[in-house]
N, C-alpha and C positions, 0 to 999 in steps of 0.2 A: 558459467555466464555471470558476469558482475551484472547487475543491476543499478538506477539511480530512484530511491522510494522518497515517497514524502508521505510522514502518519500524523493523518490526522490528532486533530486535540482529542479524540478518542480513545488512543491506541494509546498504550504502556509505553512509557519510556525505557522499557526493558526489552523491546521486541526491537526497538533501534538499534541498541548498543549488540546487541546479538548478532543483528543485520550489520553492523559497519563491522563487528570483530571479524566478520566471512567477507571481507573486502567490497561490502556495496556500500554507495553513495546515499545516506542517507541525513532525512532533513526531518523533521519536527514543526507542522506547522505552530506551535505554541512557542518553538524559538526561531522559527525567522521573521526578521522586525519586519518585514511588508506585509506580517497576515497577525498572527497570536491567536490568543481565544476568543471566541465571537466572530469570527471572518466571517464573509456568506460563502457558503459553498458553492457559488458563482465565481469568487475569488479563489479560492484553493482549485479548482481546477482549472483558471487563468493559470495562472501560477505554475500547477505542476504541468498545464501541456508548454507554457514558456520556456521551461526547464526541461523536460525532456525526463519528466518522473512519473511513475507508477503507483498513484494515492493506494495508500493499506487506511481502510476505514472498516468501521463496525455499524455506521450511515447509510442504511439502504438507498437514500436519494443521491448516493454515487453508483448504486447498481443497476442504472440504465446503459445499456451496451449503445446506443442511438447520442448518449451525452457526448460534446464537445472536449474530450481530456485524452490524454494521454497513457490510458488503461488503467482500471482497478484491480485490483487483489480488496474482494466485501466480504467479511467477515459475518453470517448473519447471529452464528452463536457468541452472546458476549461470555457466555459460563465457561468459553475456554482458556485454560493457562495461559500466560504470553509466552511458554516453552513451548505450548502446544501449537500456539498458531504461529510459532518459527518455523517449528520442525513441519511445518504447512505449509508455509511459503519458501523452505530451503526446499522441500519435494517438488513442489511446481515449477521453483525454477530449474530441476534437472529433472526433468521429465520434456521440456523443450529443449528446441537444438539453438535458438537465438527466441532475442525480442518481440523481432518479426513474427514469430510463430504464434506466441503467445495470444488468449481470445482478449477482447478489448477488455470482459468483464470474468475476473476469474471469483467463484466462489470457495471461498476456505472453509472446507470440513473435513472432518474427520474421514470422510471416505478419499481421500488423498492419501491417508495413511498405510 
């Protein structure tokens, strides 16, 4: 299942290019010119539910499953590699059979592993 993500100013820019080389869609709010750094995260999840994206943050104020977006993947350990929280996000997306399935709010840990 491709995916479309959008990572937060949070997340590694190493955990994108990981994510686009496995054919998903992804975006950097630090490089799209209608957010960057400082956005309010009232705007990033404008944004990625406009777009039809799946925010990866390490922001607990995106892990309210009841928020208006278009689903998270919330990282609460920041001590993980960004190998690690790929190989966490490539597990969740095959452990679902589509998008649809997926919970609004996915937590990344190691127990994914």
């Amino acid at each position: 299942m491709q995916l479309s993500f959008l990572l937060d100013e949070n997340v590694e820019a190493d955990i994108a290019r990981k994510l686009a080389r496995e054919g998903h869609d992804v975006e950097r709010v630090v490089e799209v010119n209608s957010l960057g750094v400082g956005t309010p995260d009232s705007e990033v999840r404008r944004y990625a539910r406009e777009t039809g994206r799946i925010i990866i943050s390490y922001d607990d104020h995106f892990a309210d499953p009841d928020d208006n977006h278009a689903g998270v993947f919330y990282c609460p350990d920041q001590e993980l590699s960004s190998f690690d929280v790929f190989r966490i996000v490539t597990t969740v997306i095959n452990r679902f059979d589509d998008r649809d399935s997926l919970p609004s709010v996915v937590y990344l840990s190691e127990n994914w592993l």
